[in-house]
Structures are given as structure tokens and as C-alpha cells.
PATORTOR-225402 format. One line per 5 residues: number of its first residue (from 1); for each residue x, y, z of N, C-alpha, C, O, CB. Coordinates in pm, whole numbers. Last residue first. Glycine has a CB too. Layout:
residues N
NUM	X,Y,Z,X,Y,Z,X,Y,Z,X,Y,Z,X,Y,Z | ...
END
This chain:
residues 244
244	13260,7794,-11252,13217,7770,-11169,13298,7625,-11081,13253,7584,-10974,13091,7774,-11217 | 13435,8044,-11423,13421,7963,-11430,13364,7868,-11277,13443,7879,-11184,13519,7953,-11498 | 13257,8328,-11574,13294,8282,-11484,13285,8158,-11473,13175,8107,-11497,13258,8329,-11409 | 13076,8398,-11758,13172,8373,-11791,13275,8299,-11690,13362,8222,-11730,13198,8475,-11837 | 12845,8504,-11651,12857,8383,-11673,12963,8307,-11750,12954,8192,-11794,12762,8365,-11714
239	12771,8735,-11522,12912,8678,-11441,12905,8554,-11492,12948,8466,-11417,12920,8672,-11263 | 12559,8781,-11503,12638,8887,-11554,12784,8822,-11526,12889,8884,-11513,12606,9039,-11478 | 12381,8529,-11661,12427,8652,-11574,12484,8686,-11655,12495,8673,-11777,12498,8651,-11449 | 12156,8350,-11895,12300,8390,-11858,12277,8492,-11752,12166,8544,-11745,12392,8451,-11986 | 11810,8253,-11759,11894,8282,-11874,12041,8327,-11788,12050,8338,-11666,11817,8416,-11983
234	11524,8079,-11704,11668,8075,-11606,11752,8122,-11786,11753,8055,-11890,11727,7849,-11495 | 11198,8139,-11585,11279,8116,-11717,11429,8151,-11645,11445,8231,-11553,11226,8233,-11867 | 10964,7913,-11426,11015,8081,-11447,11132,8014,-11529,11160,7895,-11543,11070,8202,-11279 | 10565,7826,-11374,10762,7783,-11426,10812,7926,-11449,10745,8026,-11478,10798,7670,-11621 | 10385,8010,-11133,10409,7909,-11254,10579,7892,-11280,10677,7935,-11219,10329,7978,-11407
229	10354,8209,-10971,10384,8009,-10883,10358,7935,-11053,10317,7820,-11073,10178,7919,-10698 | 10307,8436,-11169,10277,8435,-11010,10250,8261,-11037,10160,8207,-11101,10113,8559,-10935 | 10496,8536,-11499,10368,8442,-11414,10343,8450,-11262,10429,8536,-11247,10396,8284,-11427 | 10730,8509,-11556,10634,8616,-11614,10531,8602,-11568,10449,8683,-11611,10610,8624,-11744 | 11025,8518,-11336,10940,8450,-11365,10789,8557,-11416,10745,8650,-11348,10935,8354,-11240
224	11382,8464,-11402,11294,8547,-11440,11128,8470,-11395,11119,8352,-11430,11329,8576,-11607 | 11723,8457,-11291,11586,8383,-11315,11513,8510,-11300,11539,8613,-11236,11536,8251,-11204 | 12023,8417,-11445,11953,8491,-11404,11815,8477,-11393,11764,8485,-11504,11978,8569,-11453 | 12397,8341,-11360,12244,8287,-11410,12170,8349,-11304,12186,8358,-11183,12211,8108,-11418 | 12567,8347,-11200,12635,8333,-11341,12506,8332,-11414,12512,8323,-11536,12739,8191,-11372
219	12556,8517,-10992,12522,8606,-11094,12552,8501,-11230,12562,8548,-11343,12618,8758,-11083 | 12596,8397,-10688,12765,8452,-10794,12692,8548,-10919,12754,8649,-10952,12883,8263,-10904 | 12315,8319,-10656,12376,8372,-10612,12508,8421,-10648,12507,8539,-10616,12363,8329,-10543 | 12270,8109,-10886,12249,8274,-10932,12282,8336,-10798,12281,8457,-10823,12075,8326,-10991 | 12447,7919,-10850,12499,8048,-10998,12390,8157,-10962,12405,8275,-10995,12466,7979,-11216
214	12312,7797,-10580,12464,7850,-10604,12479,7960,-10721,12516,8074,-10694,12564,7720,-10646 | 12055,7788,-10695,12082,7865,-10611,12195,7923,-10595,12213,8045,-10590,12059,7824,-10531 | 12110,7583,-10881,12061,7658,-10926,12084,7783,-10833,12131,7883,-10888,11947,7613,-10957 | 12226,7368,-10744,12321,7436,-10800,12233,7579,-10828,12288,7685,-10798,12387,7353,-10931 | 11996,7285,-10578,12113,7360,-10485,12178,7461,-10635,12179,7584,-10639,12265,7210,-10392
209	11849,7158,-10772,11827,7286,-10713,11868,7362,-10626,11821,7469,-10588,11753,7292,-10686 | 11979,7003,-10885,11944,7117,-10959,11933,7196,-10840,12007,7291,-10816,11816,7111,-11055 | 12004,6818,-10619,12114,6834,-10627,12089,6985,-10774,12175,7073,-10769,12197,6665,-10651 | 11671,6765,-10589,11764,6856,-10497,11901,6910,-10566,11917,7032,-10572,11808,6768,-10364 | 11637,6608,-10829,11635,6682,-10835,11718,6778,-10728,11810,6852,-10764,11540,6675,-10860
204	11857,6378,-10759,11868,6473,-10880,11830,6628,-10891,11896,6726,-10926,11791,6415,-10973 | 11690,6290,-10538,11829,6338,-10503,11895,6437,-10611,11961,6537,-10585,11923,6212,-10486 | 11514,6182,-10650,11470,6335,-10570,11575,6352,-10550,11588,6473,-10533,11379,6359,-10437 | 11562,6132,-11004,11554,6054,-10841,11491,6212,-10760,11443,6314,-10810,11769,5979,-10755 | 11426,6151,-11286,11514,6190,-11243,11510,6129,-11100,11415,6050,-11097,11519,6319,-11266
199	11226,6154,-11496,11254,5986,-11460,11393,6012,-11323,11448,5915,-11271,11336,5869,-11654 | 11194,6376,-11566,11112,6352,-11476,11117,6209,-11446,11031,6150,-11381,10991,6398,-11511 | 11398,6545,-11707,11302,6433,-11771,11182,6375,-11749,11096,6335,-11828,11349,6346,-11772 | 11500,6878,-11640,11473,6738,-11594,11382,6656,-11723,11317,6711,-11811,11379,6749,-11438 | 11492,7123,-11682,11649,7088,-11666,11637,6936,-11653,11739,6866,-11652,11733,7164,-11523
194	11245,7252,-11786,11303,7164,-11919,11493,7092,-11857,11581,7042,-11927,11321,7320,-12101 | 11183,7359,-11579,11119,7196,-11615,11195,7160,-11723,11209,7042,-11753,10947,7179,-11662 | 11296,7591,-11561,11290,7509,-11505,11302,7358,-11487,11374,7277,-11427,11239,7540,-11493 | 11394,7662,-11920,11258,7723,-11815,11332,7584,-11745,11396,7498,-11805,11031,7732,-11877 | 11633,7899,-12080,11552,7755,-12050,11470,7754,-11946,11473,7853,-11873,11638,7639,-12020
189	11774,8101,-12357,11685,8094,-12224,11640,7960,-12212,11607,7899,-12314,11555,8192,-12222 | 11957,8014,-12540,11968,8177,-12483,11918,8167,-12348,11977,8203,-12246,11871,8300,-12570 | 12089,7691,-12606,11959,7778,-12611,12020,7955,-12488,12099,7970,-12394,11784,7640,-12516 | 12356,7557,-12551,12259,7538,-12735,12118,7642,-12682,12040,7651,-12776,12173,7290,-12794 | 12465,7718,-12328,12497,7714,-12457,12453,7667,-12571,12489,7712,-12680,12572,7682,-12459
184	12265,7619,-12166,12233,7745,-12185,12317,7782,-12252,12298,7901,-12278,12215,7818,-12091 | 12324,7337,-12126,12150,7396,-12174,12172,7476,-12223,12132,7476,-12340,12033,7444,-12085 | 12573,7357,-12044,12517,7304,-12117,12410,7361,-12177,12417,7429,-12279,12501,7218,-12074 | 12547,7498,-11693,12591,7550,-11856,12577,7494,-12040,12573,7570,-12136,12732,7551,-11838 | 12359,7284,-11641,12287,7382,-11699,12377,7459,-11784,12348,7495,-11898,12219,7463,-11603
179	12587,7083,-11650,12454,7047,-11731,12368,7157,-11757,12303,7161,-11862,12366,6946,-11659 | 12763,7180,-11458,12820,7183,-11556,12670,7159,-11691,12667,7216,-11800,12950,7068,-11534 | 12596,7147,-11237,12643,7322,-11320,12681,7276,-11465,12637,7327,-11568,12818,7425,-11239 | 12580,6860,-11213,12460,6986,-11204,12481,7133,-11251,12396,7213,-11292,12421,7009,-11055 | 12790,6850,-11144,12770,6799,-11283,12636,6859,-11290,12599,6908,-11397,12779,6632,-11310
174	12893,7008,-10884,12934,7005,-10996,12913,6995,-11123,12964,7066,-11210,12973,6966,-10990 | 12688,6867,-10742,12655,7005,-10771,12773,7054,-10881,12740,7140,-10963,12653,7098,-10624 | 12658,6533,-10828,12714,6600,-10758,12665,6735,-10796,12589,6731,-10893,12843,6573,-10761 | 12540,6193,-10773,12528,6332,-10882,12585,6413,-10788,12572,6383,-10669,12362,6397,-10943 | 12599,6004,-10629,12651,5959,-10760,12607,6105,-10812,12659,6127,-10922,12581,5805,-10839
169	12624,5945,-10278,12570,6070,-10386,12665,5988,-10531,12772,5929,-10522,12645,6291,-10326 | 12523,5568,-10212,12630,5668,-10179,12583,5782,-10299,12521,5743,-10398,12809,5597,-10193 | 12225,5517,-10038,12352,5477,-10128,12375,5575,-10159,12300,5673,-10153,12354,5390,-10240 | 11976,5356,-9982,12023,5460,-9885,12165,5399,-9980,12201,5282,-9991,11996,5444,-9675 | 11591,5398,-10073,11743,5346,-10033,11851,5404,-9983,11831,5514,-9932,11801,5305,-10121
164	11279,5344,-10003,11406,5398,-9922,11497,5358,-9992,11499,5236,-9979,11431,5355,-9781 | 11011,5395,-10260,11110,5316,-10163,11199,5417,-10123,11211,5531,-10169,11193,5188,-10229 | 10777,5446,-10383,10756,5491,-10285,10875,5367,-10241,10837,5259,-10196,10596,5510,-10238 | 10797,5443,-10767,10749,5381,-10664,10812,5459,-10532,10900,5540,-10561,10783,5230,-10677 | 10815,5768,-10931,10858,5675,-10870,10806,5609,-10794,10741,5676,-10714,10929,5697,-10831
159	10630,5943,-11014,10656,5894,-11135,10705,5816,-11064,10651,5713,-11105,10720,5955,-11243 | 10585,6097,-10784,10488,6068,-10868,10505,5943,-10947,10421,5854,-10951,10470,6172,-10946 | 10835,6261,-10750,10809,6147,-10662,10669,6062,-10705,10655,5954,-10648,10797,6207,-10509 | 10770,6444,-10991,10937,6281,-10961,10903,6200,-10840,10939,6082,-10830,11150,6355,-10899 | 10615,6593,-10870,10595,6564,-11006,10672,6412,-11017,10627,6302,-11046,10660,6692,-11109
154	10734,6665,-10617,10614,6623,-10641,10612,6538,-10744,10609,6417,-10725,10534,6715,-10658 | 11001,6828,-10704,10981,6767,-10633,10846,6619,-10623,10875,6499,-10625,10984,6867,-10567 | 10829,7031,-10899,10912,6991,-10906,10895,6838,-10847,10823,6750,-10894,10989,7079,-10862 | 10694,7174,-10663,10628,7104,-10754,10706,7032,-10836,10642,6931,-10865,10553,7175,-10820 | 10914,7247,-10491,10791,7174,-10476,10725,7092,-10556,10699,6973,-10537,10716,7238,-10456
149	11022,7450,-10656,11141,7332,-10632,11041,7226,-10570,11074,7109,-10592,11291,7378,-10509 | 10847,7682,-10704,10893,7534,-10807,10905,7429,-10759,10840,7327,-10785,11018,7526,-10873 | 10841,7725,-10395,10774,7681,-10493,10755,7622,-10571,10679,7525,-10570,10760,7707,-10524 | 11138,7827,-10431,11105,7694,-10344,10986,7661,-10369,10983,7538,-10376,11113,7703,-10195 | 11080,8053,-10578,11196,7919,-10634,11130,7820,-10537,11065,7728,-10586,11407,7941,-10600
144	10917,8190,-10431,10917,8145,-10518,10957,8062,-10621,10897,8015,-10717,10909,8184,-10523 | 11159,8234,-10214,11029,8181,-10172,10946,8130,-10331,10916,8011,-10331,10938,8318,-10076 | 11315,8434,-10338,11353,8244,-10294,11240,8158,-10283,11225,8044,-10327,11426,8215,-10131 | 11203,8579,-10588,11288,8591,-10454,11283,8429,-10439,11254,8338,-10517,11212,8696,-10306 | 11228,8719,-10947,11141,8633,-10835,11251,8579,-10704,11367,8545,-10729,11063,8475,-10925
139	11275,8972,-11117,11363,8874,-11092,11303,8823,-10938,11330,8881,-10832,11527,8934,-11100 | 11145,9146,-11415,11076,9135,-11261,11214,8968,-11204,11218,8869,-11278,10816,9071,-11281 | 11076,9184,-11687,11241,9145,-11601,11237,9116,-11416,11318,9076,-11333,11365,9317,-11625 | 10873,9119,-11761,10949,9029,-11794,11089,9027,-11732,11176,8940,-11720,10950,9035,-11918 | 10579,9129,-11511,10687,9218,-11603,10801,9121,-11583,10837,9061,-11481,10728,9395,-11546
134	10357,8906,-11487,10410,9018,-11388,10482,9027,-11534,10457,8962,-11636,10502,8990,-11208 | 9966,8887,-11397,10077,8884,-11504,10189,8962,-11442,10168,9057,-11367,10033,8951,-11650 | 9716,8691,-11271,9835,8776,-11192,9989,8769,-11330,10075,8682,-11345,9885,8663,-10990 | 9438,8626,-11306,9582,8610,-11366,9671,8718,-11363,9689,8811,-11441,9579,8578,-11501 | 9175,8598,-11149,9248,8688,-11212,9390,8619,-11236,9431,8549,-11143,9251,8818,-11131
129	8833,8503,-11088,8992,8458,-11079,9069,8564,-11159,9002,8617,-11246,9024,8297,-11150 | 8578,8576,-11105,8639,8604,-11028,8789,8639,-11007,8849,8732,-10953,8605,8542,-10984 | 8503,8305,-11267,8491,8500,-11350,8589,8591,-11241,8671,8671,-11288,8262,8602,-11337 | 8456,8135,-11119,8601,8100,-11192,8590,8276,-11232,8686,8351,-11214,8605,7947,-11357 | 8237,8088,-10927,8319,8217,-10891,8429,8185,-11022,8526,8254,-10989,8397,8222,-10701
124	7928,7929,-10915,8043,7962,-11046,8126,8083,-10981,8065,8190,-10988,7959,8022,-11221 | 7834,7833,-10600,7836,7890,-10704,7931,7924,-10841,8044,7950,-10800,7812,7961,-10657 | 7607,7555,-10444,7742,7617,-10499,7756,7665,-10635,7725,7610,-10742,7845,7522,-10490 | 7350,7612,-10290,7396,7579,-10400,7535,7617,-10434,7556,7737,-10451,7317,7619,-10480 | 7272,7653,-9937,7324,7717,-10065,7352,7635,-10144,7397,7538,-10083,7430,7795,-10059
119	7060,7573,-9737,7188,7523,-9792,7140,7627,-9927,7036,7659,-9984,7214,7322,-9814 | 6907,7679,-9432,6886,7695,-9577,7009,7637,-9623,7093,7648,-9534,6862,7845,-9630 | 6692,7587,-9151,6857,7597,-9243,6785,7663,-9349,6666,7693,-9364,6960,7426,-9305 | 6498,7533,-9058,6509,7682,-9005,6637,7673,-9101,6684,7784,-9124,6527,7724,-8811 | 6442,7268,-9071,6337,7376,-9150,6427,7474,-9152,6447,7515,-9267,6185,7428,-9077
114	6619,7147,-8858,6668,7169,-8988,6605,7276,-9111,6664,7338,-9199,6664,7041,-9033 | 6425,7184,-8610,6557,7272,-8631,6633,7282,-8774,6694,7383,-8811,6662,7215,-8534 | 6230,7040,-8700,6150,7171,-8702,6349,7237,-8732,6392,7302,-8828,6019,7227,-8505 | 6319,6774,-8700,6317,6836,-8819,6275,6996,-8818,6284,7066,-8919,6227,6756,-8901 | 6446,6787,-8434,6526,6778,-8545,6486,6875,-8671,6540,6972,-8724,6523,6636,-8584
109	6137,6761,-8370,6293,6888,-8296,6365,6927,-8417,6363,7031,-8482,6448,6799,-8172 | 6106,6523,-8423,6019,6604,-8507,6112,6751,-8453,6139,6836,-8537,5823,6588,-8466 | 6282,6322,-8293,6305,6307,-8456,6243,6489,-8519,6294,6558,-8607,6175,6132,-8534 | 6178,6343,-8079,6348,6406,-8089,6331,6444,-8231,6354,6553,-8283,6504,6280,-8062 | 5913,6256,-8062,5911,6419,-8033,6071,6450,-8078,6098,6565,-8113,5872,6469,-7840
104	5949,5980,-8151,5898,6073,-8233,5893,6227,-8216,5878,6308,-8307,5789,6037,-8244 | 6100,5942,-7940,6156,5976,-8000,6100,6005,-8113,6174,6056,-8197,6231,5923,-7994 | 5846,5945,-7719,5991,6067,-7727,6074,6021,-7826,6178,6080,-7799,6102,6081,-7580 | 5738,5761,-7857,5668,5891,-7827,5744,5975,-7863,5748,6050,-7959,5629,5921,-7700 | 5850,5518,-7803,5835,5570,-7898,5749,5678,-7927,5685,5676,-8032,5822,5495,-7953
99	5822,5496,-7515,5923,5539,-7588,6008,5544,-7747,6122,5559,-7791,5973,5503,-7524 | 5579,5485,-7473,5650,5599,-7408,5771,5617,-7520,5803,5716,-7586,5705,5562,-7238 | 5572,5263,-7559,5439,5349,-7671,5535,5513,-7618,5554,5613,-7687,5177,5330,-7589 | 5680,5074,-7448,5716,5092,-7541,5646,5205,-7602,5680,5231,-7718,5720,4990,-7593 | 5555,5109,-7159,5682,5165,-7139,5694,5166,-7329,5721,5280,-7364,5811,5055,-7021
94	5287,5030,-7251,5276,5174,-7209,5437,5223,-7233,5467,5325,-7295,5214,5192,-7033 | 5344,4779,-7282,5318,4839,-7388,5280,4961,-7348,5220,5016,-7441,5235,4778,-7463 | 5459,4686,-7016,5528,4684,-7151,5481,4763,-7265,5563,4813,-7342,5528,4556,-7197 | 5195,4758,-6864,5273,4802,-6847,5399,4787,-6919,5473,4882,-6894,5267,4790,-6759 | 5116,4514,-7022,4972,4614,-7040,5084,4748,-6975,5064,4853,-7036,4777,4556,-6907
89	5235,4262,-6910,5186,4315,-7033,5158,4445,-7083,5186,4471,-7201,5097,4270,-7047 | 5142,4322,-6597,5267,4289,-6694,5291,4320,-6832,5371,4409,-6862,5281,4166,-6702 | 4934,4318,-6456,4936,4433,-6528,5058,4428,-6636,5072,4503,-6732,4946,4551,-6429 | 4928,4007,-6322,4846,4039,-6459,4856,4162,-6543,4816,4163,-6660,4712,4039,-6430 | 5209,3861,-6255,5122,3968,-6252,5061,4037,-6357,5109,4103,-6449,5172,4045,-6196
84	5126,3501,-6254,5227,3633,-6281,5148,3751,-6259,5026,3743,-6244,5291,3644,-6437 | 5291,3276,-5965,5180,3387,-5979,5253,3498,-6102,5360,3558,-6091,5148,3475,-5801 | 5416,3151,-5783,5452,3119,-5950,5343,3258,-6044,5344,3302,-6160,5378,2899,-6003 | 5355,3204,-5538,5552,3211,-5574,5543,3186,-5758,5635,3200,-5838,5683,3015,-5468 | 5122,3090,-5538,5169,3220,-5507,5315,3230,-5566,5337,3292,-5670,5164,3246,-5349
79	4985,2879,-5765,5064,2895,-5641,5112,3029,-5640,5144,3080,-5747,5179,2798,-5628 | 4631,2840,-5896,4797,2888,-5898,4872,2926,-5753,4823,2986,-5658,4810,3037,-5993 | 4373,2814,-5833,4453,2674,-5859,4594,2685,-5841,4670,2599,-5796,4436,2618,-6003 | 4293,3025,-5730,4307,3006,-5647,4348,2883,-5661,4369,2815,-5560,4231,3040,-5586 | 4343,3336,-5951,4320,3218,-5947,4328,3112,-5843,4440,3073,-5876,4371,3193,-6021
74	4175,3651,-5800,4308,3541,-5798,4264,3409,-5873,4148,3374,-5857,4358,3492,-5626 | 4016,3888,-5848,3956,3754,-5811,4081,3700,-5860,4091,3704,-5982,3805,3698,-5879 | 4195,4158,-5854,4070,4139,-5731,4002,3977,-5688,3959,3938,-5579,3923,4234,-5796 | 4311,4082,-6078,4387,4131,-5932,4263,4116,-5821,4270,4056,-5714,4452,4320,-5937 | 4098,4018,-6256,4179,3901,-6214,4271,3971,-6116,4323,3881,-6049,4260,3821,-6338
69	3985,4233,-6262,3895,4160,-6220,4014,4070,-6164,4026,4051,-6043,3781,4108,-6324 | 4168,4438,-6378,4113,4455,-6222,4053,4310,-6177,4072,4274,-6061,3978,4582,-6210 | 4193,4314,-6641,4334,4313,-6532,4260,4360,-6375,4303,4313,-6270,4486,4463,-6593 | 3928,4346,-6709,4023,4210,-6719,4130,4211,-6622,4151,4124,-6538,4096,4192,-6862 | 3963,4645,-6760,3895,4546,-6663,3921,4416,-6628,3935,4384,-6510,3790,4532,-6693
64	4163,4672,-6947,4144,4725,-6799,4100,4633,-6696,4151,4574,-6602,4047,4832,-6793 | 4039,4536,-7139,4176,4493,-7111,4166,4554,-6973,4161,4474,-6880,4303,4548,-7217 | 3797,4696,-7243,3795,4573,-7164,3910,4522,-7138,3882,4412,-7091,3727,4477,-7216 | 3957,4933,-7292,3875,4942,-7196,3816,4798,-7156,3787,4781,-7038,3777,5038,-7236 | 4077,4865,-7516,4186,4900,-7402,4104,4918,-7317,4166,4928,-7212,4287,5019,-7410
59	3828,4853,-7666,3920,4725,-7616,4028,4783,-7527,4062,4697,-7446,3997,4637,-7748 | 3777,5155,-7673,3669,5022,-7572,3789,4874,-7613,3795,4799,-7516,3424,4982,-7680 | 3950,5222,-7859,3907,5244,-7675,3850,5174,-7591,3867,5142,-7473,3828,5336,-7640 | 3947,5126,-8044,4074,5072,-7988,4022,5095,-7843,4039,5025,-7743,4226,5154,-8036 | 3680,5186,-8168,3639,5087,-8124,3784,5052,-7996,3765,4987,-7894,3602,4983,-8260
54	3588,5510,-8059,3644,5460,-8115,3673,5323,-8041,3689,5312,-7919,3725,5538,-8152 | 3239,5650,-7990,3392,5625,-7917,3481,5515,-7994,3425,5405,-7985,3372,5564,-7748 | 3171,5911,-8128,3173,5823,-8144,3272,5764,-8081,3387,5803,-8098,3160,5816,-8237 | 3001,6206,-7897,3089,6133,-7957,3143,6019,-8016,3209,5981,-7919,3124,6142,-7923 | 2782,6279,-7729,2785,6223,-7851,2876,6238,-7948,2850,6274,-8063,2695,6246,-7898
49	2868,6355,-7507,2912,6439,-7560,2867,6405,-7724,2901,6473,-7821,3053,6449,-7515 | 2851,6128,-7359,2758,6255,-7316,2790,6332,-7410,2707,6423,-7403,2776,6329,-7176 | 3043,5992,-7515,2921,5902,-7458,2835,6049,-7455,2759,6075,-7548,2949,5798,-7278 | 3288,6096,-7348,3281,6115,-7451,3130,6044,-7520,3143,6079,-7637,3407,6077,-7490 | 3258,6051,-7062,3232,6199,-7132,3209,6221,-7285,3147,6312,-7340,3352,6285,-7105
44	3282,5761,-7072,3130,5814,-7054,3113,5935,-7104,3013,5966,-7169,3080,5824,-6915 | 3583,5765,-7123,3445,5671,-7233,3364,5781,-7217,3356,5876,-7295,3348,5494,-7172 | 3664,5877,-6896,3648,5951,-7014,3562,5919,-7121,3493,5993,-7191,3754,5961,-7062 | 3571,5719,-6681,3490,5860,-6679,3549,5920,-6827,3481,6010,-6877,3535,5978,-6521 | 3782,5505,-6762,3635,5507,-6780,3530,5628,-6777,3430,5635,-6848,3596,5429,-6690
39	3980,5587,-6661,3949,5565,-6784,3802,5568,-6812,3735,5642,-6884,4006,5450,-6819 | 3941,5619,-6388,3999,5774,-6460,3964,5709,-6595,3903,5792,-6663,4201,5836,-6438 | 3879,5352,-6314,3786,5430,-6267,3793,5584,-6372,3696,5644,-6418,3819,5445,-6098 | 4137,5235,-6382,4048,5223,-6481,3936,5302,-6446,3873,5336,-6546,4014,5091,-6508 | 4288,5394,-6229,4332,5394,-6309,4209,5305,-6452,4211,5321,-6574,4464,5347,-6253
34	4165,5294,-5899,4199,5417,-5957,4177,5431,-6131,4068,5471,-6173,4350,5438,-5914 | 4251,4989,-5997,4104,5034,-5984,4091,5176,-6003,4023,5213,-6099,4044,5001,-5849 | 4515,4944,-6024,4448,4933,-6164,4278,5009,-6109,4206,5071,-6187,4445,4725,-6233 | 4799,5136,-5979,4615,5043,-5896,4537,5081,-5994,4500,5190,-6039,4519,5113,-5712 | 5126,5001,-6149,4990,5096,-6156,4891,5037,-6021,4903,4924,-5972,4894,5070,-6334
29	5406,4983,-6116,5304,4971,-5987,5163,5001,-6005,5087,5024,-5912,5342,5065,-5876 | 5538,5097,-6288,5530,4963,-6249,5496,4927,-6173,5545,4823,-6130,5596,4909,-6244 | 5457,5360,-6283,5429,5303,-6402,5471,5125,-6376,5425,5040,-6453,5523,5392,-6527 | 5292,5543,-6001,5435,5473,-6047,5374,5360,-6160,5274,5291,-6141,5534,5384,-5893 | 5106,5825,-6117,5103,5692,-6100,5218,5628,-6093,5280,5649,-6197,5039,5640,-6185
24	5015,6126,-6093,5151,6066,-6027,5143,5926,-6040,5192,5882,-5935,5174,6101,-5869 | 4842,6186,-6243,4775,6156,-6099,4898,6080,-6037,4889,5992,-5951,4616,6052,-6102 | 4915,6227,-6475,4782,6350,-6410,4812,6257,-6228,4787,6306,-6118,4525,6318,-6522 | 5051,5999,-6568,5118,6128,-6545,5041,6234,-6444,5095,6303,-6358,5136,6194,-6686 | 4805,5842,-6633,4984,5808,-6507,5017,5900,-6478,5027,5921,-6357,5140,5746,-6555
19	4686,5956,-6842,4614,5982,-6653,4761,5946,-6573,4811,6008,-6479,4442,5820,-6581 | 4887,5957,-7031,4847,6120,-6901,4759,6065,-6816,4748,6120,-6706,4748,6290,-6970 | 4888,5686,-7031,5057,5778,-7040,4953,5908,-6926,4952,5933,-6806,5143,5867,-7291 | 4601,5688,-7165,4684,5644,-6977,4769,5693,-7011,4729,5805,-7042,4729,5484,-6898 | 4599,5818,-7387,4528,5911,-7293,4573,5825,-7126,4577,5877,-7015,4325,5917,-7341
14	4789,5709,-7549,4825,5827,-7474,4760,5833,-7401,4817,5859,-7295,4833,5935,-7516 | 4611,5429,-7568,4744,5405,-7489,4813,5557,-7467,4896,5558,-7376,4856,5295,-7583 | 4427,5496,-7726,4413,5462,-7579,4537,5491,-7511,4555,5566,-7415,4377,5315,-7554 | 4525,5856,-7917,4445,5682,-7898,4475,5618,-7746,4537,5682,-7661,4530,5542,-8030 | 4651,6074,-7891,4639,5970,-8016,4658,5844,-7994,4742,5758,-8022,4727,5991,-8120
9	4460,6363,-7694,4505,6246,-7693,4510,6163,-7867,4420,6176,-7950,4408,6180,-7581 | 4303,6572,-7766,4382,6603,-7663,4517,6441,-7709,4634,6447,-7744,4266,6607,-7481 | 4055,6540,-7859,4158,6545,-7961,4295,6593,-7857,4384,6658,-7911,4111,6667,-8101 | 3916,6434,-7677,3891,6407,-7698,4080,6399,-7815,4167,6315,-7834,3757,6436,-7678 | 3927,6650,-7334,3900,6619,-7448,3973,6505,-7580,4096,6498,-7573,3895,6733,-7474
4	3787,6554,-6991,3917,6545,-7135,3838,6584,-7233,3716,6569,-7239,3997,6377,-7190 | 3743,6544,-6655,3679,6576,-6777,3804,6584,-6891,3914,6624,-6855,3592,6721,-6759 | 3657,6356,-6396,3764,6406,-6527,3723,6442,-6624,3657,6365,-6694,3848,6323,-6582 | 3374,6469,-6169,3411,6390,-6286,3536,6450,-6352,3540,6572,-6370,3294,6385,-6388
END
């Protein structure tokens, strides 16, 4: 006799999945006589065992039979060529129960593999941050001008719709010197941002920021910045007498 237990299996339709499986069955070929013979010795164990046999069992247990009886006794009104095969059914709902099996086994993987995470909460680091103060005469290298000249940059393309045109320079590096000497005769010191309006073109700006490069390379103008990638302060050289 097969002997099973009982909690081995969740309900008719696993405990065939494993006799198919126990006894190599091709699943679209079941012999239903084999295959209800293996069902049935489990009823009975469970029967000897005074067990209550649950009612789904005994109807997947007269469905069995049903399908042996009518493979063994044919209808003999129906034509062969139209004949259906009675395990039809009964082999659909094994292939669907299969495969919603395995993906109850993917889904439960999943979740055992996600258990094993932990997510962090994101934390307050701002206490962290430091403010990088530098010394007032400290005189900042290129790389830090081009910085500005970024944000800068940014700020004016912001303020402008997003077109091409293509027309002739109307600002020159000339009137660009001549405008910061300006500045820096009604004030001692001027910061960056104060050389623009910000209604300026990008050509404006570029064209500051060549000149700017030009005077303080000659020395006529001297940049300072008290800050790390903030605005820096543009006062006289040593050479601002010089005419540019």
C-alpha cells in the first residue's frame, strides 16, 4: 500500500501533482486506472487512520472515477474522430493549480529574500556641514572664477527663453572694461553679481568674463573670494591706473 500523510499535501489537486510526480506520470497522458488506484489507497489510509476525509477529496475522488469509467465504457452513439477526451478538463486544472503553485513558491523566495533587507531611514547629517571660511586677502585661482562664471551663466539662461540666434557681437571686451572701470570708480569694491542685471544675453555675460580675466591678468583688478564657490569681491590693482 502508498502510504501519505495527510498534512503533506493542500488539498486534492496537490496530493495528484505528487502521485504524477511519485510515479513519473506524463501530465497529458495520465492512465487514469494507475492514477486513481494511488488516489484511492490514500482515502482508505486516511479512513484507517480515523481521519476525517475532507469533503474536496472525495469529489476529486468521484471525478476520477467518472473519467476511468467513461475511458473504459465509450459512448458508442459518438463518432471516433469527434470523441473528446474525458481527462481534458481534469488535466487543465492540474496544469493551472501547477502553475499557480510555482509562482506562489517565486512570490514567497522573494519575500523570505526581502525579510533578510533592512532599509535605513534617512538621516539629519546638515550638523556635519562646515563652512569653509577663507582669509580676506586669500586671491582665488581660475578654477574658481569659472565656477562663478557657471553660475553666472545659469542664472541668465534661466531668465531667457531657450532660442538660437545668430547676429553680429554688439558688446565688445572693450565696453566690458570700460563698465567695470565704471563700477569701481563710484564704489572701492564690487562683487561679481553686482556687474549684471540678469536680463543680460550669455554673450554679455561671456564678454564680463573674458574682460574680467584680461585686467586681472595686467593687475588692473584684484579678486578676492571670503567664501569656498560663493560670489568673490573684484577691487583696484596695482596697475589700475593703467589705461586698458
Amino acid at each position: 500500500m502508498y502510504e501519505v500523510k495527510l498534512d503533506a499535501f493542500n488539498g486534492p489537486l496537490d496530493l495528484l501533482l505528487h502521485l504524477i510526480k511519485e510515479f513519473e506520470i506524463d501530465i497529458y497522458d495520465i492512465p487514469m486506472k494507475a492514477l486513481t488506484k494511488q488516489y484511492m489507497q490514500y482515502i482508505h489510509a486516511m479512513n484507517q487512520l480515523e481521519i476525517n476525509v475532507a469533503s474536496e477529496y472525495l469529489v476529486v475522488a468521484s471525478e476520477l472515477l467518472m473519467i476511468k469509467s467513461r475511458m473504459l465504457l465509450p459512448d458508442i452513439n459518438q463518432i471516433d474522430d469527434t470523441d473528446e477526451d474525458p481527462r481534458e478538463e481534469l488535466v487543465e486544472k492540474l496544469i493551472e493549480y501547477q502553475n499557480f503553485k510555482a509562482y506562489a513558491e517565486l512570490l514567497n523566495d522573494k519575500k523570505e529574500a526581502r525579510a533578510r533587507l533592512y532599509t535605513k531611514t534617512p538621516s539629519d547629517l546638515s550638523h556635519y556641514e562646515k563652512s569653509e571660511r577663507m582669509s580676506d586677502d586669500t586671491t582665488i585661482d581660475l578654477t574658481e572664477l569659472i565656477v562663478a562664471y557657471q553660475k553666472m551663466k545659469t542664472r541668465v539662461a534661466l531668465k531667457k527663453p531657450t532660442r538660437v540666434q545668430i547676429k553680429k557681437e554688439t558688446y565688445t571686451i572693450q565696453q566690458s572694461t570700460a563698465h567695470i572701470h565704471q563700477k569701481l570708480q563710484q564704489q572701492s569694491s564690487i562683487t561679481f553679481f553686482e556687474l549684471f542685471t540678469f536680463n543680460e544675453t550669455i554673450e554679455h555675460v561671456v564678454t564680463h568674463f573674458l574682460a574680467l580675466l584680461e585686467m586681472a591678468k595686467t593687475g588692473i583688478i584684484q579678486i578676492q573670494q571670503t567664501e569656498a564657490f560663493h560670489n568673490f569681491d573684484i577691487t583696484k590693482g596695482v596697475n589700475y591706473d593703467v589705461k586698458s
